[in-house]
C-alpha positions in Angstrom: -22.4 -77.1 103.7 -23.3 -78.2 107.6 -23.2 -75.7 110.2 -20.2 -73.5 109.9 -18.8 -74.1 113.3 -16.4 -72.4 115.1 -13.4 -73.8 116.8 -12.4 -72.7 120.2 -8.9 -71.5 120.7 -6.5 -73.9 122.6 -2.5 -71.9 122.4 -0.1 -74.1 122.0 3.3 -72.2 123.6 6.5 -71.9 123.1 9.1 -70.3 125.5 13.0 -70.8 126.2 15.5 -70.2 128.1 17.8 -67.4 126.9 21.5 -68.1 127.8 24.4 -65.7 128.1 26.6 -65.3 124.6 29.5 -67.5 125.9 27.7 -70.3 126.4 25.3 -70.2 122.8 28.7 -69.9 121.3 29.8 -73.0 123.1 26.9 -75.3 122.6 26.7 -74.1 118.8 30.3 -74.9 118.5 29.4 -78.2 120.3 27.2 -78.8 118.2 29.3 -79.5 115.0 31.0 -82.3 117.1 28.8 -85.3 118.2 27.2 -87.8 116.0 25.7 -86.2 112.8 26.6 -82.6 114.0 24.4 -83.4 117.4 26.1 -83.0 120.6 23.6 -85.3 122.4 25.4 -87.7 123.7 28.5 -85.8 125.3 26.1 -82.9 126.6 23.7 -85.9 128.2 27.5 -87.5 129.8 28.2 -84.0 131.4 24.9 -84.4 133.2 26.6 -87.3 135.8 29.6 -84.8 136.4 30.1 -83.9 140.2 30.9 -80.5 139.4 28.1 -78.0 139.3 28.9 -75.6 136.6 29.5 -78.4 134.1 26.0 -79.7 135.0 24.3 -76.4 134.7 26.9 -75.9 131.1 25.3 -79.1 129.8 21.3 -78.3 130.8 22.3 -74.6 129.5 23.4 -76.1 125.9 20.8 -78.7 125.8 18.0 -76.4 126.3 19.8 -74.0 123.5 20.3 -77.1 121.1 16.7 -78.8 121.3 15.7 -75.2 120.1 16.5 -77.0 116.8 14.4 -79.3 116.6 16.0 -81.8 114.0 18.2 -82.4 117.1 15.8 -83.7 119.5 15.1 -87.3 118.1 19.0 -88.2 118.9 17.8 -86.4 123.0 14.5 -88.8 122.9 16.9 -91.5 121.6 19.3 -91.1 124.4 16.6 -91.6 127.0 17.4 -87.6 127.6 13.8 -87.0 129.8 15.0 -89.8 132.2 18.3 -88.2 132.7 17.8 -84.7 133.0 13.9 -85.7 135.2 16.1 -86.0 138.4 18.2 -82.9 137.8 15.4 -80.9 138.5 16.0 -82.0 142.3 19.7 -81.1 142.1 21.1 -79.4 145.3 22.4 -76.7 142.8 19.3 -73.6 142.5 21.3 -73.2 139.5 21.0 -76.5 137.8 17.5 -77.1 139.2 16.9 -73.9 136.7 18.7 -74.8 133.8 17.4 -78.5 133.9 13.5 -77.5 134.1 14.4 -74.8 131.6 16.2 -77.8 129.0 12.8 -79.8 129.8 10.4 -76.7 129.1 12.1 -76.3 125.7 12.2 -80.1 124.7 8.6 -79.7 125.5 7.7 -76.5 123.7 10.2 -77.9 120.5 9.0 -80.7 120.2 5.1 -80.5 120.1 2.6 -83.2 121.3 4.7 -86.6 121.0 7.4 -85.8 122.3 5.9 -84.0 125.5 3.5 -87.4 125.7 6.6 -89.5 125.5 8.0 -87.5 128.5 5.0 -87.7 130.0 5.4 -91.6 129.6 8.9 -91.3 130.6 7.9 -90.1 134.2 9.0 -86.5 134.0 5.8 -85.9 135.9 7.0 -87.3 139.2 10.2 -85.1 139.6 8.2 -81.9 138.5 5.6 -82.3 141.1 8.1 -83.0 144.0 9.9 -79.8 142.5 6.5 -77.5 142.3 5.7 -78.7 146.1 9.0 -78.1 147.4 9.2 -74.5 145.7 6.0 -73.7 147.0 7.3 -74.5 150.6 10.4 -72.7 149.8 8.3 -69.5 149.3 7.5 -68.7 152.7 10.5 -68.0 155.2 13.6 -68.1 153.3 16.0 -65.5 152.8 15.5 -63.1 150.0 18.5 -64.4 147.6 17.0 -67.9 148.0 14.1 -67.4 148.1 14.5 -65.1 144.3 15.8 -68.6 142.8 13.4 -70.4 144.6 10.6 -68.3 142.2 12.9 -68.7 139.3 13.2 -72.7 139.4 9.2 -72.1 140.2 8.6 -70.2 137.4 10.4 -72.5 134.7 8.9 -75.7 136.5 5.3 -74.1 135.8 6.1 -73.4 132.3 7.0 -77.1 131.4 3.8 -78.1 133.0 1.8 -75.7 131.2 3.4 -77.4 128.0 2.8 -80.8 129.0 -0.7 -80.1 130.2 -1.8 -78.5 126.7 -0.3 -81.0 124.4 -1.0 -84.7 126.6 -4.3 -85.9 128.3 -2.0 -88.4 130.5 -0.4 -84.8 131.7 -3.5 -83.0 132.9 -4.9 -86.7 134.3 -1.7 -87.0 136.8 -2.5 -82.8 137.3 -5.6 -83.6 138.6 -4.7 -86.7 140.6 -1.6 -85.3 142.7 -3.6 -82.0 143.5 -1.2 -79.4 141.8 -4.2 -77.0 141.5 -3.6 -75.4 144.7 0.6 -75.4 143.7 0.1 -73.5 140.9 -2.5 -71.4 142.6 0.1 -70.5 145.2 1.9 -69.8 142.3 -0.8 -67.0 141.1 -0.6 -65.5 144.3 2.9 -64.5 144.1 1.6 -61.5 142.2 2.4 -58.4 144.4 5.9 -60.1 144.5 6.6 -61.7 141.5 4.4 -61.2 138.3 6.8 -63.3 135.9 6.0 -66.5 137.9 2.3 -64.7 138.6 1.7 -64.7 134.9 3.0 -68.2 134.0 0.7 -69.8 136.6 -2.1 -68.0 135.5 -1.3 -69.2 131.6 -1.5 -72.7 133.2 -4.6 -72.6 135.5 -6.2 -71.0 131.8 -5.0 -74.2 129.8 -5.7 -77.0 132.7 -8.9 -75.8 133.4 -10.8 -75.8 129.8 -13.2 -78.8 129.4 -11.7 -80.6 132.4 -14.5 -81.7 134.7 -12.6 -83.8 137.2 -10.6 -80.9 137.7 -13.5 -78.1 138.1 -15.5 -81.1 141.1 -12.6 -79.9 143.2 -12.3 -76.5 142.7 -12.5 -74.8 146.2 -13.6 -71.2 147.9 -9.7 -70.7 148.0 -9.2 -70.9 144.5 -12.1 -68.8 143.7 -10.9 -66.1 146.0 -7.1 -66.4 144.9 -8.7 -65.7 141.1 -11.0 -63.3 142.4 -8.7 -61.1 144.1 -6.3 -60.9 140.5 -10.0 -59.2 139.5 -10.1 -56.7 141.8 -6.7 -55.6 141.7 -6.4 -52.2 140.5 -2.8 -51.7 138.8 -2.7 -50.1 135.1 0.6 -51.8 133.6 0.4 -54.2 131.0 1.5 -57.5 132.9 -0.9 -56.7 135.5 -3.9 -56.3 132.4 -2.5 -59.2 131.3 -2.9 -61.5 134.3 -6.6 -60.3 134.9 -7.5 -61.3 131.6 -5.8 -64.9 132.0 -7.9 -64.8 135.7 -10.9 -64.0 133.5 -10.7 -66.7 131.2 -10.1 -69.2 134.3 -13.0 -68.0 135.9 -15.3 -68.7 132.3 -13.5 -72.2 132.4 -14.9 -72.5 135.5 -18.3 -70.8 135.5 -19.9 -74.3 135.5 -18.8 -75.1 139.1 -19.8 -71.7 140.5 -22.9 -71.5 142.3 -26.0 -70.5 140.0 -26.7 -67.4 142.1 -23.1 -66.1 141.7 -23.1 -67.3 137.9 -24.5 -64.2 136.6 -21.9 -61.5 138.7 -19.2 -63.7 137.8 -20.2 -63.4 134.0 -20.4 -59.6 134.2 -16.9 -59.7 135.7 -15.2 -62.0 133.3 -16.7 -59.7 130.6 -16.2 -56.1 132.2 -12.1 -57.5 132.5 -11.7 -58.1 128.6 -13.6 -55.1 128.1 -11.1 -53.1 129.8 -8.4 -54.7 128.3 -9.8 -54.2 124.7 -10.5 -50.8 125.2 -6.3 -50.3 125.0 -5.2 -48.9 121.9 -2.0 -51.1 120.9 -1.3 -48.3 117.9 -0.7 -45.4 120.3 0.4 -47.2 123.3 3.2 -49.3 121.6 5.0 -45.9 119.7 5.2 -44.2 123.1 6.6 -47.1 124.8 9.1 -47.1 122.4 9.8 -43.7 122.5 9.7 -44.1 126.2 12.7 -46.8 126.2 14.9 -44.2 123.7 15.0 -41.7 126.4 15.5 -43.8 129.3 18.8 -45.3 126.8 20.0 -41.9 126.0 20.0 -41.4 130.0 21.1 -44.7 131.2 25.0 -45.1 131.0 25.9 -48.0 128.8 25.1 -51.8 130.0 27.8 -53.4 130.8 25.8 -56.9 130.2 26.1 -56.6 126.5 26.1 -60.3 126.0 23.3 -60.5 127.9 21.3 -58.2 125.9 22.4 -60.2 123.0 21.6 -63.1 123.9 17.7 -62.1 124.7 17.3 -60.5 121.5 19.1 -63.1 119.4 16.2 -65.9 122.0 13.2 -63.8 121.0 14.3 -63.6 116.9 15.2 -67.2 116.8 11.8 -67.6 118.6 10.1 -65.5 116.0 11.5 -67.6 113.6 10.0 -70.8 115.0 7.0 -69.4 115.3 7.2 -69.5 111.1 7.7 -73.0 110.9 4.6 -75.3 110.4 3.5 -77.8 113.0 1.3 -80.6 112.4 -1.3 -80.5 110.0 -4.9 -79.5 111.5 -8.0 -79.7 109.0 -5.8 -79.2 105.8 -3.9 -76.3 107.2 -0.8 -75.8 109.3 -1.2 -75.4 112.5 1.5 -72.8 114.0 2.9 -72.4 117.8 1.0 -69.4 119.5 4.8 -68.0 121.3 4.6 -66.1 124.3 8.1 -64.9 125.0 7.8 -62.2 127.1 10.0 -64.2 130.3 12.6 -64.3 127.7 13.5 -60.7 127.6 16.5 -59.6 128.7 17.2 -56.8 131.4 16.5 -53.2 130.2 13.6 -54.5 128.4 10.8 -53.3 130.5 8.8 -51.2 127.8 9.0 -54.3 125.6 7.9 -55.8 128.3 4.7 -53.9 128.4 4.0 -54.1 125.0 4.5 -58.0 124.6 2.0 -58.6 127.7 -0.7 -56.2 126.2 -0.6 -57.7 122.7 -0.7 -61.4 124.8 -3.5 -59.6 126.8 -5.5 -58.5 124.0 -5.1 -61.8 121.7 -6.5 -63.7 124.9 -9.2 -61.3 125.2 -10.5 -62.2 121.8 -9.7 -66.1 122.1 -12.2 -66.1 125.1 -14.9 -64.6 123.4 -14.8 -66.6 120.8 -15.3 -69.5 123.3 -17.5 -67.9 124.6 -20.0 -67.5 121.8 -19.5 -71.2 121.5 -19.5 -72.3 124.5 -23.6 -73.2 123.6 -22.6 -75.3 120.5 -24.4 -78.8 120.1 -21.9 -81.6 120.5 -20.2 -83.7 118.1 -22.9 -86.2 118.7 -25.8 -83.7 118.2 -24.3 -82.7 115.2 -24.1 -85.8 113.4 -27.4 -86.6 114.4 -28.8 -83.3 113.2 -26.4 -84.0 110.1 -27.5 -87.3 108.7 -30.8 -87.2 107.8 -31.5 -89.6 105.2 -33.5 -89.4 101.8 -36.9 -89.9 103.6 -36.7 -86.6 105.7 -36.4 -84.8 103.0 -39.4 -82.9 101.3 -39.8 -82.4 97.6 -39.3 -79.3 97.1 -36.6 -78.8 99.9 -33.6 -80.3 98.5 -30.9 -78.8 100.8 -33.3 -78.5 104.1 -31.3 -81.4 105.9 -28.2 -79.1 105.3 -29.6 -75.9 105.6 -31.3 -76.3 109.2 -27.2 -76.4 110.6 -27.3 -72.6 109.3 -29.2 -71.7 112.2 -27.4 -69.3 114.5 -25.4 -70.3 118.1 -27.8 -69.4 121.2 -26.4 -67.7 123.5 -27.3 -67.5 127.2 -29.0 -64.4 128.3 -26.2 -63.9 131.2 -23.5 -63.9 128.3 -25.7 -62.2 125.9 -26.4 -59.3 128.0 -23.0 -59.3 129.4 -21.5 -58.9 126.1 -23.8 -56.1 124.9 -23.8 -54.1 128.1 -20.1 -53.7 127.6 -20.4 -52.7 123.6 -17.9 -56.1 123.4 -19.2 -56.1 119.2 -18.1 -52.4 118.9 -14.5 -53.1 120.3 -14.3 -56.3 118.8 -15.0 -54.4 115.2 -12.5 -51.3 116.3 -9.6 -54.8 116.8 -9.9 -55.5 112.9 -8.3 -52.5 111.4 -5.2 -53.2 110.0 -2.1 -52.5 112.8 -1.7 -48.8 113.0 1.4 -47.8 110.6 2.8 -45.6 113.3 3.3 -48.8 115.7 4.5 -50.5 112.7 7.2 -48.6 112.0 8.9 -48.1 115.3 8.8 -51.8 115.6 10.4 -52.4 112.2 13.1 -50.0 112.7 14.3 -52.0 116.0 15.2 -55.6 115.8 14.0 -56.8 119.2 10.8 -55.1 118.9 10.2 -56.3 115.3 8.6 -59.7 116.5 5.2 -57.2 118.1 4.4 -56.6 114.5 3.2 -60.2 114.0 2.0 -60.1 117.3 -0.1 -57.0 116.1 -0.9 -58.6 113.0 -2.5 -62.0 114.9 -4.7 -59.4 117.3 -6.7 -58.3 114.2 -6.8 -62.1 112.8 -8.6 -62.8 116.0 -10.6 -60.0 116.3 -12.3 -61.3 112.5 -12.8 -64.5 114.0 -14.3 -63.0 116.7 -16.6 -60.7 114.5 -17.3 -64.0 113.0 -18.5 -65.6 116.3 -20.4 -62.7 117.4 -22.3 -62.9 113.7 -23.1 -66.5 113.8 -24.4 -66.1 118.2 -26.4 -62.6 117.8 -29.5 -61.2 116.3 -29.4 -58.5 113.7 -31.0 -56.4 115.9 -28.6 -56.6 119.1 -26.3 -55.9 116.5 -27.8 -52.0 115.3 -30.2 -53.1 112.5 -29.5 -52.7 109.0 -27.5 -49.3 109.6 -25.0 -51.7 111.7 -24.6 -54.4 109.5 -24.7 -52.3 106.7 -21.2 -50.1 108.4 -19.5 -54.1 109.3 -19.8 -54.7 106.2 -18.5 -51.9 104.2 -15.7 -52.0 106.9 -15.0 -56.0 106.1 -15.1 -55.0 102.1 -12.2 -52.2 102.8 -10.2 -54.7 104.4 -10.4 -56.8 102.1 -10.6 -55.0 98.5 -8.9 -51.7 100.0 -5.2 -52.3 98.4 -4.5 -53.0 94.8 -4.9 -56.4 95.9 -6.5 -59.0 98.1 -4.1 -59.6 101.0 -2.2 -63.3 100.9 -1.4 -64.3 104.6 -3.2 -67.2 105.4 -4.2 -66.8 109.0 -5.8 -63.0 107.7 -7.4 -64.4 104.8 -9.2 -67.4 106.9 -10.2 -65.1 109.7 -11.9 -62.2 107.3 -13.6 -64.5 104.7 -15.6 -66.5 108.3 -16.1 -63.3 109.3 -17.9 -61.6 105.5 -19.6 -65.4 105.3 -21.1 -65.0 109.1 -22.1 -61.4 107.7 -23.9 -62.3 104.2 -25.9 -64.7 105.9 -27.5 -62.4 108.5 -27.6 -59.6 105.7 -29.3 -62.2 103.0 -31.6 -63.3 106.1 -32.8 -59.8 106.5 -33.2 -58.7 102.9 -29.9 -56.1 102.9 -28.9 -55.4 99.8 -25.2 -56.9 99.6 -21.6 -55.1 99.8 -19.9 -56.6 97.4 -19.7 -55.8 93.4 -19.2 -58.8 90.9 -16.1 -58.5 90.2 -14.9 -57.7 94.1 -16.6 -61.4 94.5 -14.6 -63.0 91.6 -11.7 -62.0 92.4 -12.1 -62.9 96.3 -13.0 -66.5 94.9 -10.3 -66.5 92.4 -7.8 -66.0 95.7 -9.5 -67.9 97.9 -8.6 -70.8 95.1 -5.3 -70.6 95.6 -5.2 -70.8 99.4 -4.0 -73.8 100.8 -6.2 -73.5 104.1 -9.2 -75.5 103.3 -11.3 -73.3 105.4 -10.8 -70.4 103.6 -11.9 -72.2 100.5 -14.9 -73.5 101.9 -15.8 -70.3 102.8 -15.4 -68.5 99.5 -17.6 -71.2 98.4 -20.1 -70.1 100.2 -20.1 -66.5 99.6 -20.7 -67.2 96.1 -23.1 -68.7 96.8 -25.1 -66.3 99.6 -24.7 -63.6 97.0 -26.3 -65.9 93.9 -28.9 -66.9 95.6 -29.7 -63.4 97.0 -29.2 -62.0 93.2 -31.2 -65.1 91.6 -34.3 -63.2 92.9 -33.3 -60.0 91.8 -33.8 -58.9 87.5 -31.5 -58.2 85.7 -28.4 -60.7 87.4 -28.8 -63.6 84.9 -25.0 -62.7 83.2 -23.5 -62.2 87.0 -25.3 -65.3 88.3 -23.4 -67.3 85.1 -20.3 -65.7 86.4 -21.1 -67.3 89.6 -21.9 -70.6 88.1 -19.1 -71.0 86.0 -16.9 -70.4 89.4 -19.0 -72.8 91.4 -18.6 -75.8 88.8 -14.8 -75.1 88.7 -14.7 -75.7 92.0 -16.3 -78.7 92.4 -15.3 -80.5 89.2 -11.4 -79.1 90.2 -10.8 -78.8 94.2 -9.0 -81.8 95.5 -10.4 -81.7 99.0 -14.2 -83.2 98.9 -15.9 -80.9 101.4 -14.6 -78.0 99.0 -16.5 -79.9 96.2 -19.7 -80.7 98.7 -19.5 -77.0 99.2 -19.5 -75.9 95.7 -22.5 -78.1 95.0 -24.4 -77.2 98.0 -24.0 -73.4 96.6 -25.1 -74.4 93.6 -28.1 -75.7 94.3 -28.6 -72.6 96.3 -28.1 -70.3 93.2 -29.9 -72.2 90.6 -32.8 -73.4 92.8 -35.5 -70.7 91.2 -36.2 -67.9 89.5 -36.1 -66.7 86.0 -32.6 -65.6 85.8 -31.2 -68.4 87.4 -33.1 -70.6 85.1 -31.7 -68.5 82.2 -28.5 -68.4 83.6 -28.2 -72.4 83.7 -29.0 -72.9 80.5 -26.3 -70.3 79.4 -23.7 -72.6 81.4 -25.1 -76.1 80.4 -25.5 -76.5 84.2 -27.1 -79.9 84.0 -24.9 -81.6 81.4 -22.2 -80.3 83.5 -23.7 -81.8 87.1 -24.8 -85.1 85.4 -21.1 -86.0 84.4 -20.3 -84.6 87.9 -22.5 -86.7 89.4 -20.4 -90.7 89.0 -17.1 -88.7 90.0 -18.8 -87.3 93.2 -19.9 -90.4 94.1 -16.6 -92.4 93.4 -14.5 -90.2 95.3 -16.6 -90.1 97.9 -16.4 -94.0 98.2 -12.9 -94.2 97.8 -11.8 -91.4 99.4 -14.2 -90.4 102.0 -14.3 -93.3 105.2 -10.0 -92.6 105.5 -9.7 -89.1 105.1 -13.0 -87.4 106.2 -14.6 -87.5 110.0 -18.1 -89.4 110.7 -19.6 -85.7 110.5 -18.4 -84.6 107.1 -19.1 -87.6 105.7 -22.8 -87.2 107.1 -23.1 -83.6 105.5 -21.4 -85.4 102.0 -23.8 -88.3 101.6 -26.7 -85.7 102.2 -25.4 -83.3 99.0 -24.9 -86.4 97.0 -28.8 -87.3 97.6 -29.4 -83.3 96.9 -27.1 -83.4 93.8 -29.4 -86.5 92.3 -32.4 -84.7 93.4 -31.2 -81.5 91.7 -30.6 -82.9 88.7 -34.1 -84.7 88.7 -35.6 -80.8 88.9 -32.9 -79.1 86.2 -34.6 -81.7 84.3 -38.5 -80.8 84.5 -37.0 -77.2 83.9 -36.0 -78.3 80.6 -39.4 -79.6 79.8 -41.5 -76.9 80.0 
């Protein structure tokens, strides 16, 4: 039903600051004491005292305590952004730190209102003077100072990366007081400090996707500070990290390059992720781990235990969070992206490594998939290609108006060739296994390393999604042929029929089922015969059913029926096609989201549009007493449902099934006739 589009990634983050033992166990004990168990109030007093450690105690526990985030309406209630804003300016490095680092946290905690409301609450004013004045501080200072300076930097970046992704008002001030060449400046700290390196180059990714005012006054410096993170040469993981971030700055950006350096820039961008993808997480993460055992055995014991503690005990209650839904995006819940990797405490360096490569590789795949659809029509040309009305339609077309969505993305020939020089499919493919079992297990049997295997878990998610976007922007042919296709998708059915049974997790299931719809349509289009058995398809539908993500539904849907009408013309497929049929009806008589139902129609009419055994197969089912008492419901909850709950484009794609579904019926009709 309508074009099955793909959504470009946009990370939402979260990071913290991790505190020493003493002082969680302080703020936690705190926190039993103030109004309704939340400290609030007392911590926000402590903020006026003259001394400097209780001001850096009380940042320290509010930036722990808003890590819960049923605590931060009574901060937003006590006008907490307005009181902590001019702390970042404190005289006390220290305070300046754990102030930024209570404001980063608020902001990663409490999702788009509340970093809007701090954006409306002025936090942007402080946190520029702070950026400017760290960036002079850079140059000239002695080394202690000028190690804090980067610190402050570093957590004053991060809460500006936060605010920039979640609030417009954020990135408009960005672009207005010039912080581009701040957080540039930032970037180039690289050869010194890779931490703050990595966190501007995070931010310069997020500020500079679909801003236009921003990318009119982009400059050669910027170019060459981003350029020069290309050509470095260094093998660790943070350093593949920050190239790939510099890559996907530079595809942001590709519009305000000159045309003749469009083309080498391209190559570049895509040369980078290929490098980075051609890392093999499975074998590189069990000998880092192996590597960090020896260097234990041979390092006498920490004496910062608490310290250690403390970063672990940050990065689990992190993993955690990253289990709780956020707000709800297109039926499903939307969960934070986390990139913790700042948060790790000392002696982590092989953890380290392995956090930044799995960021690295994830990043990889999310700018892929923009790029493959980075060519889509807008919103606009959608709708307008969507709502054709009766008149356009022909007789004996009754889903054309739908069906000309199907076409495939066009990709430029720059990005095209780019991708296929580089055999970006092939890696993309090798990304979907399933986490090796060897880097599995060493990260099970270690708690701080345990949160890499969902890490692990997400890279193959987006490499399906990727597959997916690389289906629906390529030719069968770039792909291999039939051979190809025919090796994808036996590869996609192991995934997904390989264990005694169909794997649950939502964020797997969605990305798998886009990626074996993307596939059936280019095998249908070319006559392959299909890779999956009847009663693999039932049973993907029948799980599919009882996933909440609408998405994966839809998509189900529409597997059913790619395979239908590919078996409607075969002899022989009149019993499977019922099976198909019966599943179909179910759906849209039973799903309680409409563009499920509009889906399960719209396959319908694909299965049961000709053909001897589809004809036989409808009678079998009573299709059309079944669709004519279909038929009023559709149409009711379509008025009553659809102008409040459904956008201008699904609504487009709705009313044209409901004309098909009346036009259908008209045609079940003269079958009966004959």
């Amino acid at each position: 039903m309508g074009k099955s589009k793909t959504t470009k990634f946009r990370r939402q983050q979260f990071n913290a600051v991790g505190l020493p033992v003493n002082a969680v166990k302080e703020a936690d004990d705190e926190a039993d004491e103030g109004d309704d168990g939340c400290p609030a109030a007392e911590l926000l007093e402590k903020l006026q005292s003259p001394n400097a450690d209780v001001r850096e105690f009380a940042c320290a526990s509010i930036s722990r305590v808003v890590q819960q985030s049923h605590t931060i309406p009574a901060f937003i209630q006590r006008d907490a952004v307005r009181r902590l804003g001019p702390m970042v300016l404190d005289r006390s490095f220290a305070v300046r730190e754990t102030a930024t680092g209570a404001l980063r946290n608020l902001s990663a905690c409490g999702g788009q209102e509340v970093c809007e409301d701090m954006v409306k609450h002025d936090v942007m004013t402080p946190l520029t003077a702070l950026l400017r004045e760290c960036c002079a501080g850079f140059e000239g200072a002695a080394l202690p100072t000028k190690n804090a300076v980067e610190d402050v930097a570093n957590e004053a970046v991060n809460l500006l990366w936060n605010l920039c992704e979640s609030s417009n008002q954020a990135l408009s001030v960005f672009n207005k007081a010039g912080l581009l060449d701040v957080v540039v400046q930032c970037l180039e700290r690289h050869p010194h400090n890779m931490g703050l390196a990595i966190s501007a180059a995070h931010c310069l990714h997020t500020v500079t996707e679909d801003n236009p005012e921003l990318l009119c006054s982009m400059n050669t410096a910027v170019l060459g500070a981003l350029e020069n993170v290309l050509l470095s040469s260094e093998a660790d993981m943070p350093h593949i990290l920050l190239r790939t971030l510099a890559a996907g700055t530079l595809w942001n950006m590709k519009g305000s390059l000159p045309a003749a350096r469009q083309t080498e820039t391209i190559n570049a961008v895509v040369a980078t992720l290929s490098q980075c993808l051609d890392l093999d997480a499975g074998t590189i993460i069990p000998d880092l781990r192996k590597a960090e055992e020896v260097r234990d055995r041979n390092t006498p014991a920490a004496t910062d235990t608490e310290d250690q503690t403390a970063g672990v005990l940050a990065v689990e209650e992190m993993d955690e969070e990253e289990e709780a839904p956020k707000e709800k995006q297109n039926g499903k819940s939307a969960k934070a992206d986390n990139d913790f990797s700042d948060l790790l405490p000392r002696g982590k360096e092989e953890l380290r490594e392995a956090t930044a490569l799995l960021t690295a590789q994830q990043t990889s795949l999310e700018i892929i998939v923009n790029m493959c659809c980075s060519d889509d029509p807008s919103d606009d040309e959608w709708e307008e290609e969507s709502s054709s009305d009766e008149s356009d339609l022909g007789p004996d077309s009754l889903c054309e108006g739908v069906s000309s969505l199907m076409s495939p993305l066009c990709l430029s020939a720059e990005v095209h060739g780019a991708l296929i020089s580089h055999s970006i499919p092939a890696k993309v493919l090798r990304k979907t296994e399933f986490p090796r079992k060897e880097a599995m297990d060493v990260c099970c049997d270690n708690s701080s390393w345990r949160t890499l295997m969902k890490k692990m878990q997400r890279v193959q998610s987006r490499a399906l999604t990727c597959l997916h976007s690389i289906l629906s922007s390529m030719d069968a042919e770039s792909l291999g042929g039939r051979i190809a296709l025919q090796d994808v998708a036996q590869h996609l059915s192991k995934l997904v029929f390989g264990a005694a049974e169909i794997p649950k997790e939502e964020e797997f299931l969605e990305a798998v089922i886009s990626a074996m719809r993307s596939l059936l349509q280019m095998i249908a289009s070319k006559n392959i015969s299909q890779c999956m058995t009847p009663q693999q398809l039932m049973s993907l539908s029948e799980a599919a059913t009882r996933c909440d993500v609408v998405s994966v539904r839809v998509n189900a849907v529409a597997i059913l029926g790619i395979t239908g009408s590919t078996l409607a013309k075969e002899k022989g497929t009149a019993e499977t096609l019922q099976m198909i049929g019966n599943a179909l009806l179910a759906v849209a008589t039973r799903d309680a989201d409409l563009v499920v139902n509009g889906e399960a129609l719209d396959a319908l009419f694909d299965v049961f549009a000709d053909g001897d055994e589809a004809e036989r197969a409808a009678k079998n089912i009573q299709l059309l007493p079944a669709l004519k008492s279909l038929q009023p419901v559709f149409k009711a909850k379509i008025r009553k449902e659809g102008r409040g709950k459904y956008s201008p484009q699904q609504l487009c794609v709705l009313d044209n099934i409901k004309v098909n579904l009346r036009r259908f019926i008209g045609y079940l009709e003269k079958m009966v006739k004959k």
